[in-house]
C-alpha positions as CSV (number, residue, x, y, z in Angstrom):
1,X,3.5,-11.7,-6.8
2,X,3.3,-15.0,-8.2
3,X,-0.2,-15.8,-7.1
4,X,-1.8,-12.9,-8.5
5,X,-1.7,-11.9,-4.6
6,X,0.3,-8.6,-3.6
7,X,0.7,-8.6,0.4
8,X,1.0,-5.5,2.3
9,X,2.5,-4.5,5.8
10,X,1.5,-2.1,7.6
11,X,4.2,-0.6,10.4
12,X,3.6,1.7,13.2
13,X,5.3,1.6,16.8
14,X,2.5,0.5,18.8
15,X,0.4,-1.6,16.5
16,X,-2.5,-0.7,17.9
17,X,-4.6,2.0,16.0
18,X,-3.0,2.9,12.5
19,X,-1.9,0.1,10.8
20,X,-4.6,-1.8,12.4
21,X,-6.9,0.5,10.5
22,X,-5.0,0.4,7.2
23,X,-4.7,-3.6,7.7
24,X,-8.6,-3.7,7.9
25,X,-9.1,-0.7,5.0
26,X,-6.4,-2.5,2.4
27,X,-8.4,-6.0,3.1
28,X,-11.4,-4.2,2.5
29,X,-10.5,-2.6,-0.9
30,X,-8.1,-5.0,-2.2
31,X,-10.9,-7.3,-3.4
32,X,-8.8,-10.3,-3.7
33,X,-6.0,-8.7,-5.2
34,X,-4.0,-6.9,-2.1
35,X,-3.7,-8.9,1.4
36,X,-3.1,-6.6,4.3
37,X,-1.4,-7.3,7.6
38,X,0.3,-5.0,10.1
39,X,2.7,-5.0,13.0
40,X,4.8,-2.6,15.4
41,X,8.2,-2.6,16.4
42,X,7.3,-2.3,20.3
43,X,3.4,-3.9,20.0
44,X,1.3,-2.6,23.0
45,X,0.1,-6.4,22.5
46,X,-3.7,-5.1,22.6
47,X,-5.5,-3.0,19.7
48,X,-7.2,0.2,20.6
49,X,-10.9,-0.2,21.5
50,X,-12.2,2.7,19.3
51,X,-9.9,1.6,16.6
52,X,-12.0,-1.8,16.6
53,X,-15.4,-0.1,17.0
54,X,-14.7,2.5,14.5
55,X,-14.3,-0.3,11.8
56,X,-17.4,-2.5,13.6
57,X,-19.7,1.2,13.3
58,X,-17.4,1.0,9.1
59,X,-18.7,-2.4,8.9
60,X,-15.5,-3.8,8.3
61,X,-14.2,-7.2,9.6
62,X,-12.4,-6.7,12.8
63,X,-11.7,-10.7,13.3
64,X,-8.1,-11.9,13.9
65,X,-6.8,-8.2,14.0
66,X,-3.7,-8.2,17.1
67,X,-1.2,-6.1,18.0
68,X,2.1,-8.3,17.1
69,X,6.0,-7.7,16.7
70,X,7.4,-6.9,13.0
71,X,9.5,-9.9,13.9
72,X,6.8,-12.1,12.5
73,X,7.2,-10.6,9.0
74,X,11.2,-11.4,8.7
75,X,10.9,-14.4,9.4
76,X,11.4,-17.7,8.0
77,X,8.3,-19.2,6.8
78,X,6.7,-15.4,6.6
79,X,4.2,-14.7,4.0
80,X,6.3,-12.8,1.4
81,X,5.8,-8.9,1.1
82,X,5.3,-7.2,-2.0
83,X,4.7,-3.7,0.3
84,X,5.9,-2.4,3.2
85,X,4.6,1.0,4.3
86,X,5.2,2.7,7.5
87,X,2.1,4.7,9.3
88,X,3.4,6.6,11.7
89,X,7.1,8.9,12.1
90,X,8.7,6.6,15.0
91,X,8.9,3.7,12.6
92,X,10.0,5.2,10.0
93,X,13.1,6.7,11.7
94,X,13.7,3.5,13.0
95,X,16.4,0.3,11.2
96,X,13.6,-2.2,10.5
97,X,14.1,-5.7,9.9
98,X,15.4,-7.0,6.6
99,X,12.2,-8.0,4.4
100,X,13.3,-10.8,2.2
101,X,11.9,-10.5,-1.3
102,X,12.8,-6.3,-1.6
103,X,9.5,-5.2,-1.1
104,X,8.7,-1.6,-2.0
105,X,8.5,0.9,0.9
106,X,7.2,4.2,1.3
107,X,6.1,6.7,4.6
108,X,2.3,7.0,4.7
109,X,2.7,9.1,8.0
110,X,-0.9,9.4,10.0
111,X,-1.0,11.3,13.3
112,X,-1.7,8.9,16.1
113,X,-5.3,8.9,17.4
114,X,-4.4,7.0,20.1
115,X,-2.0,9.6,21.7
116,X,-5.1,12.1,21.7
117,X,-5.7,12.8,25.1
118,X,-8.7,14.7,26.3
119,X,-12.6,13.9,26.1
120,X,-14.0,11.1,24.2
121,X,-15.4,13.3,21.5
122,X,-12.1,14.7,20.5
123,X,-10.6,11.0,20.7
124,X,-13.1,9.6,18.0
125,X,-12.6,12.8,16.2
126,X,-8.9,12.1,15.8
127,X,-9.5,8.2,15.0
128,X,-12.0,9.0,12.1
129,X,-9.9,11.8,10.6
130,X,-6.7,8.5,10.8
131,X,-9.2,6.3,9.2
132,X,-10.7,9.0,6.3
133,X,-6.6,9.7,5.6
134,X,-5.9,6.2,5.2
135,X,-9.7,5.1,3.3
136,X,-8.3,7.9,1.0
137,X,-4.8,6.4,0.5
138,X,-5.6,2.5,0.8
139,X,-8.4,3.5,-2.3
140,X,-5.9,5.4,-4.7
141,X,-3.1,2.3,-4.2
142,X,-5.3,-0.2,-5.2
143,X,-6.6,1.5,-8.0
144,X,-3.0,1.9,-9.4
145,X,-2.2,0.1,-12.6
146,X,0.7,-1.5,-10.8
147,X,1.5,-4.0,-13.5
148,X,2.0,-1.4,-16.0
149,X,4.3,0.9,-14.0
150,X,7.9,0.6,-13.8
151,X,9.9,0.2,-10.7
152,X,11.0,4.1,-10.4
153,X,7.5,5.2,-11.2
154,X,6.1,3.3,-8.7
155,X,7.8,4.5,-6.4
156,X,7.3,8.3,-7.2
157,X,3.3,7.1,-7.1
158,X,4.1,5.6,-3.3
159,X,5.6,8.9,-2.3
160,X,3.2,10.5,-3.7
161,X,0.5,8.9,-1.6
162,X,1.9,9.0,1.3
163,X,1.7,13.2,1.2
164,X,-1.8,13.2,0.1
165,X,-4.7,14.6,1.4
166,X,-7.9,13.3,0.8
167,X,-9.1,16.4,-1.1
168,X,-6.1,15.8,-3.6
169,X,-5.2,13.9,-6.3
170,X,-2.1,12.0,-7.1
171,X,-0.5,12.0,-10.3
């Protein structure tokens, strides 16, 4: 983090509804210090429409959010990572790319609101309890003292957030 910058991925399968929202969320609350960006390891190549008007109705940006391949983040020229934290349990069981720099990495596993089938009520309902979960976790990261914290405890912190609930606090 030379540039007083620490950059964030975001991985889920799809790439169109998690780390979409967690891209949008970490840009939100990073205020200048945390840049967010997100990918899949099979894109659907479109985001979900309630994904983008759940953060419209949030009033957070939705502008230049896509559905793209992890590929862009291991390669040359990529923006380094400081983060890389998977969203969702099919990309975290799966060999990701090699992320130059050793960025930290920790599960932040969601359900997917996208996979919710059914009437459009219990759709929404499922993408505003993906977007309170990660609001919850996106807001306890960045309010981490992660200059002061040492490698190993960092990493118990990441865990840590990754099995919260919004009605919990990490320690």
């Amino acid at each position: 983090m030379p540039d007083g910058l620490y950059r964030v991925l975001f991985l889920c399968t799809g790439n169109s509804a998690r780390s979409i929202l967690a891209e949008a969320l970490l840009n939100q609350w990073g205020r200048g210090r945390f840049r967010g960006f997100s990918a899949g390891s099979h894109p659907r190549g479109s985001v979900d429409p309630i994904a983008l008007e759940l953060l419209k109705r949030m009033n957070l940006p939705t502008a230049g959010l896509r559905s793209k391949s992890w590929d862009e983040f291991a390669a040359p020229g990529a923006p380094p990572l400081d983060f890389v934290f998977t969203v969702c349990d099919h990309a975290a069981g799966e060999v990701c790319p090699y992320w130059p720099g050793q960025p930290m990495t920790a599960h932040w596993g969601v359900p997917d609101p996208a996979a919710v089938e059914g009437a459009d009520t219990e759709k929404w309902m499922a993408f505003r309890e993906a977007f309170r979960l990660l609001d919850h976790r996106i807001k306890v990261f960045t309010s981490l003292p992660l200059a002061a914290l040492d490698r190993i405890k960092l990493q118990e912190r990441l865990d840590a957030i990754g099995k919260a609930r919004p009605a919990e606090e990490i320690r």
